[in-house]
C-alpha positions in Angstrom: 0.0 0.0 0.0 3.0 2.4 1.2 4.4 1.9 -2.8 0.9 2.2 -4.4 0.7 5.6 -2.7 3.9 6.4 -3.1 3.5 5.9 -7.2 0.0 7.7 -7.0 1.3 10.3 -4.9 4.1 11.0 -7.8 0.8 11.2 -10.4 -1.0 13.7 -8.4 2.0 15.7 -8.1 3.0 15.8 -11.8 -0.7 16.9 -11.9 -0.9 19.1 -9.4 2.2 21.4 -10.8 0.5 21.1 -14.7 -3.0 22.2 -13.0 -1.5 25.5 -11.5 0.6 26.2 -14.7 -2.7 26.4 -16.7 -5.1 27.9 -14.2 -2.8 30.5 -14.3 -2.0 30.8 -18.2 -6.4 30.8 -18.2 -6.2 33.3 -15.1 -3.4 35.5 -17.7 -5.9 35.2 -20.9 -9.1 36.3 -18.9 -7.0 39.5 -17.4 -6.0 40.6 -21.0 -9.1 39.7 -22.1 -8.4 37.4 -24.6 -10.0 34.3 -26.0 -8.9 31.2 -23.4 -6.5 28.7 -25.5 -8.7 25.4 -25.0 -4.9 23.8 -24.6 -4.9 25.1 -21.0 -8.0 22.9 -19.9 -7.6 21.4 -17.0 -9.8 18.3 -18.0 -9.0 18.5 -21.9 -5.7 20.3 -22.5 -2.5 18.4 -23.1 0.9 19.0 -21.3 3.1 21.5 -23.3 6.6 22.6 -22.9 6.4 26.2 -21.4 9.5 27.3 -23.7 8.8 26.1 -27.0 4.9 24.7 -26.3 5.6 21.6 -28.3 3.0 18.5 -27.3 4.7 16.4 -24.9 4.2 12.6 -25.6 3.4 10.0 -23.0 7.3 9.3 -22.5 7.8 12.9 -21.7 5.2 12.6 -18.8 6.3 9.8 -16.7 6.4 11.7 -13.3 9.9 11.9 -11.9 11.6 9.3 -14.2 10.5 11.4 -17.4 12.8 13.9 -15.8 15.9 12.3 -14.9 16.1 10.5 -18.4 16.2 13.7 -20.2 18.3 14.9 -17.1 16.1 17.8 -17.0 15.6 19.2 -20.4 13.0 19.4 -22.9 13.1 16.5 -25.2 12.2 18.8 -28.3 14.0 22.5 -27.6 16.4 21.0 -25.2 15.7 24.1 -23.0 16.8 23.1 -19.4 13.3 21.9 -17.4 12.7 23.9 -13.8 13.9 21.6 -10.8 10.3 22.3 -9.2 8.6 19.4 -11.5 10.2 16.6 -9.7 10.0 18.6 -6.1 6.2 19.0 -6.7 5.8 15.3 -7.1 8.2 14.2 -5.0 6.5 16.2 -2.4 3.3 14.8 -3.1 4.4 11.4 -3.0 5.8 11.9 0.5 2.5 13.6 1.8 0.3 10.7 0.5 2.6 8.2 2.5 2.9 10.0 5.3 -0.9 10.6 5.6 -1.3 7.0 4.6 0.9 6.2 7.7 -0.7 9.1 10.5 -4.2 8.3 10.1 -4.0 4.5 9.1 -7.6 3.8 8.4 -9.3 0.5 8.6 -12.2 1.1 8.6 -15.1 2.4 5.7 -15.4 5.8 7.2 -11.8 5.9 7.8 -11.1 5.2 4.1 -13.3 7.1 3.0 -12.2 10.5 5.2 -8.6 9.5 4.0 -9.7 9.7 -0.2 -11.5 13.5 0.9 -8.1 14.2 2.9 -6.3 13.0 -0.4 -8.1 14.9 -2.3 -7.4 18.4 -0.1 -3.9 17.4 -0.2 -3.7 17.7 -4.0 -5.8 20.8 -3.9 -3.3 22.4 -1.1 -0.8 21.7 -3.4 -1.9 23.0 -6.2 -2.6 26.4 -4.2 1.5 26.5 -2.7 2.2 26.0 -5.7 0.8 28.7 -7.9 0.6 31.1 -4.2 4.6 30.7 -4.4 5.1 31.1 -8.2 2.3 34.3 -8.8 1.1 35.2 -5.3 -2.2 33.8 -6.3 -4.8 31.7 -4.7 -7.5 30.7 -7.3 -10.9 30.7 -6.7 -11.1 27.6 -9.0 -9.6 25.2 -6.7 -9.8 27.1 -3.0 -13.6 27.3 -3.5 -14.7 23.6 -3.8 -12.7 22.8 -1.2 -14.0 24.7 0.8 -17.6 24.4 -0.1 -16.5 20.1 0.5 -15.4 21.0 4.1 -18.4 23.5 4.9 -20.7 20.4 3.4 -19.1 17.6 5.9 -19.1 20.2 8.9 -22.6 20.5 8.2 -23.0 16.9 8.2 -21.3 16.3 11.1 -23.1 19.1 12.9 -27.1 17.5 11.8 -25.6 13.6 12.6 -25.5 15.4 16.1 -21.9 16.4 16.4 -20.1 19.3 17.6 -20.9 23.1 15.8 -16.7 23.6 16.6 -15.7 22.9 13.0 -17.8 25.6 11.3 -17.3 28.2 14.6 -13.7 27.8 13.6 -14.1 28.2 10.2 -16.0 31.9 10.9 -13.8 33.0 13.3 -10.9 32.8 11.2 -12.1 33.7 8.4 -13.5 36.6 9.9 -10.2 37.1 11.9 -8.5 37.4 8.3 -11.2 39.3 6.6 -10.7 41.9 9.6 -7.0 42.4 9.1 -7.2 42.2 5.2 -9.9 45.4 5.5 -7.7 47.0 8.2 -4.3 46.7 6.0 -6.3 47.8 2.7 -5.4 44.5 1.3 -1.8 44.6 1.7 -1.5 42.6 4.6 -3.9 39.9 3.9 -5.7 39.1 0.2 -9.1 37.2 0.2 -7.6 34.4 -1.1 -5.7 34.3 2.6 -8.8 34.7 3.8 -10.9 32.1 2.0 -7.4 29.9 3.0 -8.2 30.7 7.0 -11.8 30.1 7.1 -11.2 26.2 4.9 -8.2 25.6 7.8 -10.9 26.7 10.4 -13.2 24.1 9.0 -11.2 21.6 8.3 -9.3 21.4 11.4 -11.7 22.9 14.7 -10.6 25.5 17.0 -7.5 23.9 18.8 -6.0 22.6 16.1 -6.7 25.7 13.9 -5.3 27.8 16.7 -1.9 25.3 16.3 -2.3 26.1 12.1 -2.3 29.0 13.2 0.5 29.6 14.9 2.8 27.0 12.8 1.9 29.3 9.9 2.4 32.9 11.2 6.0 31.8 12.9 7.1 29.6 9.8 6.2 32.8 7.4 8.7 35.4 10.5 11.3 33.0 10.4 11.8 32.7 6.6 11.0 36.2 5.6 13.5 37.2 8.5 16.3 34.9 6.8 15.3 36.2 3.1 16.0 39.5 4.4 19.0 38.8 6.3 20.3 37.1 3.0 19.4 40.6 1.4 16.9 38.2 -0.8 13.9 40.4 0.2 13.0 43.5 1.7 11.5 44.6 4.2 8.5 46.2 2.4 8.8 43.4 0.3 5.7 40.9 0.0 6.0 37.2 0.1 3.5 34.8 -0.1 1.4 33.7 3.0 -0.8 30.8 1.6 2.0 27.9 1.9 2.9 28.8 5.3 -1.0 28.5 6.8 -1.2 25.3 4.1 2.2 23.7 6.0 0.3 25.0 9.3 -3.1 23.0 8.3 -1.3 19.6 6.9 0.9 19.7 10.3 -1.8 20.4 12.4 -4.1 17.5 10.7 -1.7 14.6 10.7 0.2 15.7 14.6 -2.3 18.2 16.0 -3.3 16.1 18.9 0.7 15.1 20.0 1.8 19.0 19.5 -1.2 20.3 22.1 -0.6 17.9 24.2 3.2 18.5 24.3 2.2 22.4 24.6 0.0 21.7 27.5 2.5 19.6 29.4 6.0 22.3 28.9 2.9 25.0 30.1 2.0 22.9 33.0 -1.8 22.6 32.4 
């Protein structure tokens, strides 16, 4: 099973890198106001080379391997191919494991909250991804997950169960709405906030709270570095959605062993 997900973890990756490459070539054509290419569907397009845009063939497109064979050019312009491909799905591949190993389900429901958590992974991705390389968080894949979460809170909350998920998701969402509005936008973008209230409902208030706190403290510590390396400036702006996305995954898969860890260094 760990090697199954391993290999579908390297799929999803390779995906996940060519779905934020063309939601953002779409996202560039409806900005200019241009006709959208139908070679940057998601669902119908087929992988290009971003330097020369030749049609990659099915050899091209094995994830990882593809790369190291053509040691990291294109097979057709022989343009040197960004180290980020195999990253991406090497990255994937170790969050599908991992997840695979944390939550271990047996059971129906177990399996079944693991393929939804799969699923969020990829989208997660997909958002770092194109948050990291154009500062953007598209609506296209933040909002159905998001309106998945919201639907399963709900569930949860008619079966009977606690209202904590969807308090959680308001409050932070509200929490970065209210600094996005007091910074004029420079501080905090909606897609931030969209990002905050999907980690509220996702994770509940104490683990949000740890999301929380993994994602503001990861973001100081590496914008303080870039600017020590005199890689960034001060006013400069980096991008805030893969540090709350690092918070949420954290938080999911060793939420309940960092709190209690917290709690007993606090003494309470």
């Amino acid at each position: 099973m760990v090697f199954l997900l391993g290999v579908l973890g390297l799929i999803f990756g390779s995906f996940s890198g060519a779905t934020a490459w063309r939601i953002h070539k779409r996202m560039e054509a409806e900005d200019a106001g241009k006709q959208i290419d139908e070679k940057y569907s998601v669902s119908r397009g087929r992988s290009l080379c971003e330097s020369c845009g030749h049609e990659l063939a099915a050899l091209d497109l094995v994830p990882l391997l593809s790369w190291l064979v053509l040691r990291g050019r294109c097979r057709y312009c022989r343009t040197r191919l960004s180290w980020e491909y195999p990253l991406i799905e090497l990255v994937m591949a170790g969050l599908f494991v991992v997840s695979y190993l944390v939550l271990a389900p047996t059971s129906l429901s177990q399996w079944l909250y693991f393929a939804y958590w799969l699923y969020l992974v990829t989208s997660l991705l997909i958002l770092a991804v194109s948050d990291l390389k154009w500062m953007l968080l598209p609506d296209v894949v933040l909002l159905p997950a998001l309106a998945l979460a919201t639907a399963l809170a709900l569930a949860q909350l008619l079966a009977g169960g606690s209202a904590g998920m969807l308090l959680a998701g308001l409050v932070a969402g509200g929490a970065f709405l209210a600094l996005s509005v007091l910074s004029g936008g420079r501080g905090m973008g909606m897609g931030d906030v969209k990002l905050a209230a999907l980690m509220g409902v996702v994770l509940g208030p104490l683990h949000t709270v740890i999301a929380m706190l993994i994602g503001f403290n990861s973001a100081a510590v590496v914008s303080l570095g870039l600017i020590a390396l005199h890689r960034k400036r001060a006013k400069d702006h980096i991008p805030f959605g893969p540090f709350l996305i690092a918070g949420l995954v954290i938080a999911l898969l060793w939420g309940a062993p960092i709190s209690t860890w917290y709690l007993r260094v606090a003494g309470l």
